[in-house]
C-alpha positions as CSV (number, residue, x, y, z in Angstrom):
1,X,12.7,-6.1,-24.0
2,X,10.4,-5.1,-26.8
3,X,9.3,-8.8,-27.0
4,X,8.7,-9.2,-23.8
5,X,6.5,-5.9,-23.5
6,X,4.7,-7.0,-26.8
7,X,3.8,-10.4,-24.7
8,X,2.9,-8.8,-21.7
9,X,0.6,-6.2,-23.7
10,X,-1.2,-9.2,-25.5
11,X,-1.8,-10.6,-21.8
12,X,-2.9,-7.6,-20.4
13,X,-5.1,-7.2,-22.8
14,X,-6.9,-10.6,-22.9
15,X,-7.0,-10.1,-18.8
16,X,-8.7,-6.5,-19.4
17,X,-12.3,-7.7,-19.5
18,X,-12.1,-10.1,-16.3
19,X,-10.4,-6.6,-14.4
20,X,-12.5,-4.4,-15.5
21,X,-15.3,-7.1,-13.9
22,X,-13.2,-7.5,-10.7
23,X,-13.3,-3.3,-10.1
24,X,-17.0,-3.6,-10.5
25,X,-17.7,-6.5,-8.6
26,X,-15.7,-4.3,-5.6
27,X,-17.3,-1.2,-6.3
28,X,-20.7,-2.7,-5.7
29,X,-19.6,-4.8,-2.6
30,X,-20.3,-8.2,-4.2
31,X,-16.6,-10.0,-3.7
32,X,-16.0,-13.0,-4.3
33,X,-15.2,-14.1,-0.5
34,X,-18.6,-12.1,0.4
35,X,-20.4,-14.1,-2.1
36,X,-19.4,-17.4,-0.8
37,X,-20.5,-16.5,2.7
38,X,-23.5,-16.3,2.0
39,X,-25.9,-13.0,3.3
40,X,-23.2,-11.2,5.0
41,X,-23.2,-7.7,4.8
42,X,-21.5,-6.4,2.0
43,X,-19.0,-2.9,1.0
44,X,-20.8,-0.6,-0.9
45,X,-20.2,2.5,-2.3
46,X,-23.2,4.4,-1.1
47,X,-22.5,2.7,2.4
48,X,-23.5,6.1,4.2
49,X,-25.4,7.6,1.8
50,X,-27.8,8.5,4.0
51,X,-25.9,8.7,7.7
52,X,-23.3,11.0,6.6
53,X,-23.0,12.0,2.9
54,X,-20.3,14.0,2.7
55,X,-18.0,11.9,4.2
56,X,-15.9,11.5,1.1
57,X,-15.6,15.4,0.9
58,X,-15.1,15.6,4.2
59,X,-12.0,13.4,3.9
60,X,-10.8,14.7,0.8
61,X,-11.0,18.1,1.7
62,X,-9.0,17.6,4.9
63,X,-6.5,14.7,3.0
64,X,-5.7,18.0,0.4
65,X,-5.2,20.3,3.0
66,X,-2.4,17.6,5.4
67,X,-0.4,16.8,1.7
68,X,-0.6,20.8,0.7
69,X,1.3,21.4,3.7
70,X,3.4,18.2,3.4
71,X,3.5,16.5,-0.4
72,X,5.4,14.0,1.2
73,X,2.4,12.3,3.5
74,X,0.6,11.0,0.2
75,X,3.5,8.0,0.9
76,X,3.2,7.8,4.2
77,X,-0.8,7.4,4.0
78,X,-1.2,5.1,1.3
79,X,1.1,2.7,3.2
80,X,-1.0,3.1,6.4
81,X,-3.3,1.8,4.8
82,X,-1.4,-1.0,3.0
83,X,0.4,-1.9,6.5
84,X,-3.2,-2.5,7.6
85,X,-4.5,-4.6,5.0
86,X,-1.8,-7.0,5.2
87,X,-2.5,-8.1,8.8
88,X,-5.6,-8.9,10.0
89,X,-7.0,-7.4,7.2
90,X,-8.9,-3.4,6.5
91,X,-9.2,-2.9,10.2
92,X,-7.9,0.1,11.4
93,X,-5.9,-2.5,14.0
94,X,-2.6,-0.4,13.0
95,X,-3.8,2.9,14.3
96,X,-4.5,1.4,17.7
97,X,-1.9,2.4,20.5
98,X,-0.2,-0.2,22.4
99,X,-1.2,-0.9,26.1
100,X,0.8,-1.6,29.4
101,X,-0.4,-5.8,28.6
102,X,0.3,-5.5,24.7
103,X,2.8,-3.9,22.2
104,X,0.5,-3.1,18.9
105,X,1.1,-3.2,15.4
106,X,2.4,0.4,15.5
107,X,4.9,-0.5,17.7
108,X,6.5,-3.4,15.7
109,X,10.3,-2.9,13.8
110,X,8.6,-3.3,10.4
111,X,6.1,-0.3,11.5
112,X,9.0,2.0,13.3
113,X,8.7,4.3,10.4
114,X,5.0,4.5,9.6
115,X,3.8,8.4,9.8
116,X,0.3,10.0,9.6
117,X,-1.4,8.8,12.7
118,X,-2.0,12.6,13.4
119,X,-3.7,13.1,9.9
120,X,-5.9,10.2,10.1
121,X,-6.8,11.4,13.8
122,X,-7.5,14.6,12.3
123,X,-9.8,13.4,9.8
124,X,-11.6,11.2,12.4
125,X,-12.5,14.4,14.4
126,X,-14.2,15.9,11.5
127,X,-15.8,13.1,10.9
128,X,-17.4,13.2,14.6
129,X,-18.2,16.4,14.3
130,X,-20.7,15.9,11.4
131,X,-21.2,12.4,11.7
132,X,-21.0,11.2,15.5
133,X,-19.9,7.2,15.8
134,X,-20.9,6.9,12.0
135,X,-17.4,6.3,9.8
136,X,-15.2,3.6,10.5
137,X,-11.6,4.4,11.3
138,X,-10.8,1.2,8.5
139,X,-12.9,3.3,5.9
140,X,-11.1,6.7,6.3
141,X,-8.0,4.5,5.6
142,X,-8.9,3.2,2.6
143,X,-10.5,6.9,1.6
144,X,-7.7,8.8,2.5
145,X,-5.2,6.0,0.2
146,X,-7.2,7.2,-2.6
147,X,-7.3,10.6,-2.4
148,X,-3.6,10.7,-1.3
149,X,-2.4,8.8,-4.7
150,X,-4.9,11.2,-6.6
151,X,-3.7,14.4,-4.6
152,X,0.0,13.0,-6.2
153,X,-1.8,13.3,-9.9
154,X,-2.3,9.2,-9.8
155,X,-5.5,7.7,-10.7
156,X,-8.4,7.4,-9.0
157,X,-11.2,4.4,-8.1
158,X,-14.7,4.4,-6.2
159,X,-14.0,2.6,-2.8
160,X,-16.7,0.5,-1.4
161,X,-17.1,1.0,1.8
162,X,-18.9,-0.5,5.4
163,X,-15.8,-1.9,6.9
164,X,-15.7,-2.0,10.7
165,X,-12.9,-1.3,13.1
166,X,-11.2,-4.3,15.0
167,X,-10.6,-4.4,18.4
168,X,-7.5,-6.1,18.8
169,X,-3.6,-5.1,17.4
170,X,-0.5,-7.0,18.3
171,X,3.1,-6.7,17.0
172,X,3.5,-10.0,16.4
173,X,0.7,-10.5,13.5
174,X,3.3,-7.9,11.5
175,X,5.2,-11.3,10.0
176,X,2.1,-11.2,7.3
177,X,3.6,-8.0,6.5
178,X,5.6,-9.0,2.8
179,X,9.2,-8.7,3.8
180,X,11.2,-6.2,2.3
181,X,14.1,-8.0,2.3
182,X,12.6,-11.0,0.7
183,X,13.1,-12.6,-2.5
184,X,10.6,-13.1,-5.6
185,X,9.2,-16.6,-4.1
186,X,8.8,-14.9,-0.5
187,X,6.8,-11.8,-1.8
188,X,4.8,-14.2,-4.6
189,X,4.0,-15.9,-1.5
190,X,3.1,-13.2,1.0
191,X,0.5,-11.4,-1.2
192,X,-0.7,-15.1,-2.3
193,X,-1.8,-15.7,1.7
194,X,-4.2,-12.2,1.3
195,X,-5.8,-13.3,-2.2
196,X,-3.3,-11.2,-4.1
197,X,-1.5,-12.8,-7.3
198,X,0.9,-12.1,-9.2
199,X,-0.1,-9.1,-11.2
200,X,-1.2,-7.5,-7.9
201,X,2.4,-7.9,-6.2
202,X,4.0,-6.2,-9.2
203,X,1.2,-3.6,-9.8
204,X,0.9,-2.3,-5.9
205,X,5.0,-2.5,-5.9
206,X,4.6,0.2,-8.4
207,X,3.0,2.6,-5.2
208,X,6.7,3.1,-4.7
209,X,6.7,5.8,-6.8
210,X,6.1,7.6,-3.6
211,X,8.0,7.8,-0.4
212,X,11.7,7.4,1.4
213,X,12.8,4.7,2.4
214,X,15.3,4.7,5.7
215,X,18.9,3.2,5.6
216,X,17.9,0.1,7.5
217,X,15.5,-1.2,4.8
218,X,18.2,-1.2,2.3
219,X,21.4,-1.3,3.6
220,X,22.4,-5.3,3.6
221,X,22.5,-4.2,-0.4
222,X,25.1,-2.3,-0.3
223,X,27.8,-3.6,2.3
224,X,28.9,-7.1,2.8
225,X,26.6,-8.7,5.5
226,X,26.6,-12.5,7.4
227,X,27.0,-15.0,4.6
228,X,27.6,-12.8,1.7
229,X,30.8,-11.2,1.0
230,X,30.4,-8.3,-1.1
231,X,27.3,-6.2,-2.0
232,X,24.1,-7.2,-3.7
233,X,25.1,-7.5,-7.7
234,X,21.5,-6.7,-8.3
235,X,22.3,-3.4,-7.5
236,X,24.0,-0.8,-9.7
237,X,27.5,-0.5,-9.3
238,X,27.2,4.0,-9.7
239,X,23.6,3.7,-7.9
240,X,24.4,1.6,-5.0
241,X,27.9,3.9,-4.7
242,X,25.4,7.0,-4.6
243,X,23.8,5.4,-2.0
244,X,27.0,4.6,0.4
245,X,27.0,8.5,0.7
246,X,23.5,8.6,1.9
247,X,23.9,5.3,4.2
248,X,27.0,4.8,6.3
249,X,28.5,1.0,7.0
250,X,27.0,1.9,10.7
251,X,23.4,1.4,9.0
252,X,21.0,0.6,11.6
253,X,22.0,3.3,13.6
254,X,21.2,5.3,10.6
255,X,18.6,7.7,10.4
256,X,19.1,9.1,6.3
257,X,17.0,7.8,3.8
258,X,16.9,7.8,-0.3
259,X,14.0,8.8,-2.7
260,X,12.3,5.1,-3.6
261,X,12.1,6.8,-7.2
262,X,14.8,9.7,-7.2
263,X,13.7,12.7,-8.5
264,X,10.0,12.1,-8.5
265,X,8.9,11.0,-4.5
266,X,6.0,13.0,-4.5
267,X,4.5,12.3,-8.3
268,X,2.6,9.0,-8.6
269,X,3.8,7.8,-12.1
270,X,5.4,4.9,-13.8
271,X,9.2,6.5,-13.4
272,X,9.5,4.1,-10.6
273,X,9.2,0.8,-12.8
274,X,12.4,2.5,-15.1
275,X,14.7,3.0,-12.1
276,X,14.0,-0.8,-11.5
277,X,14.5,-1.5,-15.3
278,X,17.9,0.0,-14.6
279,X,19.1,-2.6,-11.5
280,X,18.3,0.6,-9.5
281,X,15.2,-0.6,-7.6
282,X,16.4,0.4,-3.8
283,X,14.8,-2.5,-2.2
284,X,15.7,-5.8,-2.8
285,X,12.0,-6.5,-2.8
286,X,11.9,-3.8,-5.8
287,X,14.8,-5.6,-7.3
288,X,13.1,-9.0,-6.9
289,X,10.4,-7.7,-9.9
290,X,13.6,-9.2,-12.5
291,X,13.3,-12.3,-11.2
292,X,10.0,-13.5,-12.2
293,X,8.8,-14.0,-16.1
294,X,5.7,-12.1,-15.7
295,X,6.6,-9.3,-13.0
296,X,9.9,-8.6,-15.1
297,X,7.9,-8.1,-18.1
298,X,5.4,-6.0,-16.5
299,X,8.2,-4.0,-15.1
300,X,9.7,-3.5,-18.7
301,X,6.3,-2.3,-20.2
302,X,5.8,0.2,-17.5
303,X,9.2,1.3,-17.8
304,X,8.9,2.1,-21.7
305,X,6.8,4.9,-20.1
306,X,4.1,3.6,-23.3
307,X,1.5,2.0,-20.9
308,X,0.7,4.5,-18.4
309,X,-2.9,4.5,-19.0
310,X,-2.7,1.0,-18.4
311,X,-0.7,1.0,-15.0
312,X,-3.2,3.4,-13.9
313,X,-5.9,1.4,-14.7
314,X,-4.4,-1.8,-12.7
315,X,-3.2,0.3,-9.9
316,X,-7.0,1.0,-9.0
317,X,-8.1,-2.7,-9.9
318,X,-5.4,-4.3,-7.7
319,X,-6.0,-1.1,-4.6
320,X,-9.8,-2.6,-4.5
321,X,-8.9,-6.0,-3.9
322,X,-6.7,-5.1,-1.8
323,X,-9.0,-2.8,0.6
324,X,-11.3,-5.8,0.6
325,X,-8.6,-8.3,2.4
326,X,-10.1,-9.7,5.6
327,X,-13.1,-6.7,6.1
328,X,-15.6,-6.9,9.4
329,X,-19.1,-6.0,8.2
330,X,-22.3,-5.9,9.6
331,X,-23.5,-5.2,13.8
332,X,-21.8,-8.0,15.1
333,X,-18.2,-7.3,13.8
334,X,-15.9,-5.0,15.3
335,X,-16.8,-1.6,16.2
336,X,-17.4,1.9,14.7
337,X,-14.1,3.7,17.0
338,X,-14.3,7.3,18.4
339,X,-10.6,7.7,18.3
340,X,-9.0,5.6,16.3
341,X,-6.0,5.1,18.2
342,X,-8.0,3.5,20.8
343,X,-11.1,0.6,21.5
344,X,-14.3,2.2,22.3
């Protein structure tokens, strides 16, 4: 294990510079997939600057007041706004309601237990009120991901910021969701179709430091299922028992869920990379991290709890590039929403 962290730290380091570059090349709205385009609009920090500049206080302030009454909805919002990156990119296309004609994003199995809506809706009205048809309902996501994993004493980045609000959202686009079932190959490959790579799947895994996750998403580890006889030898043997008590054989009926990193569910820190260290990942996408040279021996130097600084560090690299996944920009993309739950 020590070898393996000793690799991994000499990699990290000779990738620092080139990260370091990537944060800055966000944070001033010149990405690479911008660049090529050609003049199109770009993200930028100081996006409204001068047509409503206290937005980020404005969402902080009312972010810190949702989490002090419920510590638990820093999960739940920073994986609003990873559900919405992930298909059809930083939209806001996963707060839109579904319609007589079409079931939305909110609506489909792998979004049944997203939460927040009402926050973000919350936020959005403020926003009006000081700054009428101004902020984007796709820019108060990525805001309020921010300020939820820093509310949760994580790190923090600058977010660049000018994305527009699509107007479609349709349950079946939530296949480009990475499957939380999947295996090492499948996830490698999910966050490969957004621009992600490697170090990215294993560093944004780490956001599961936060949050529950319900029986359903976890229980074809711990019973025997279609084509496997006995539970998921991934998983270990005292863990996945302490989980039977939590999760019943009659699992998708099953509303109880388990810490994604017991004992700390509401702290953003590296404690979840040592539960995975330990076979006790609850996910089998968590458990996939083993699999994989590079991701295992990421896990295993975040797990030594030596490298926090640098977790920290990559967490905010790999949230930028992440926020920048298929943005609108500019007049003649999307819209700027009233409500976000619905098209203008």
């Amino acid at each position: 294990m020590a070898a393996a962290a000793t690799t991994l730290r000499a990699r990290s380091l000779a990738a620092v510079a080139p990260a370091v570059l990537l944060l800055m090349v966000l944070m001033c709205s010149t990405g690479s997939s911008a660049a090529a385009a050609g003049p199109r609009p770009r993200l930028d920090v100081g996006f409204y600057s001068k047509t409503c500049p206290a937005v980020e206080d404005i969402v902080r302030n009312e972010t810190e007041a949702a989490i002090k009454e419920s510590p638990d909805l820093a999960a739940a919002l920073l994986r609003l706004h990873y559900h919405d990156c992930f298909v059809q990119g930083c939209d806001a296309s996963v707060l839109l309601d579904s319609t007589p004609t079409n079931t939305a994003e909110k609506d489909a199995t792998p979004n049944g237990s997203l939460r927040g809506f009402d926050v973000v809706a919350r936020v959005k009205a403020a926003l009006e009120a000081a700054c009428p048809a101004t902020v984007s309902c796709a820019d108060i996501l990525a805001l309020m991901a921010r300020d939820a994993v820093v509310l949760a004493q994580g790190p923090t980045w600058r977010v660049a910021l000018g994305r527009r609000d699509g107007r479609t959202s349709s349950a079946g686009s939530c296949g480009e969701l990475p499957p939380l079932h999947g295996d090492i190959g499948l996830m490698v490959e999910a966050f490969a179709a957004k621009g992600l790579d490697v170090k990215d799947l294993v560093v944004l895994s780490g956001a599961h430091t936060l949050g529950k996750a319900h029986c359903p998403s976890y229980a074809d580890r711990l019973y025997p299922s279609a084509g496997c006889t006995t539970a998921d030898p991934a998983l270990d043997a005292r863990y996945a028992d302490r989980l039977r008590m939590r999760c019943t054989n009659n699992a998708a009926d099953s509303n109880s869920s388990s810490e994604l990193d017991p004992g700390s569910c509401v702290t953003f820190d590296t404690s979840y990379y040592r539960h995975v260290a330990r076979r006790r990942g609850l996910l089998r996408s968590d458990a996939s991290l083993l699999d994989n040279r590079f991701t295992r021996a990421y896990v295993l130097q975040a797990a030594s709890g030596r490298y926090d600084g640098h977790f920290f560090h990559d967490f905010a690299v790999s949230m930028a590039k992440m926020a920048a996944i298929g943005v609108l920009t500019g007049s003649e993309q999307g819209e700027i929403r009233r409500k976000c739950n619905v098209v203008n």
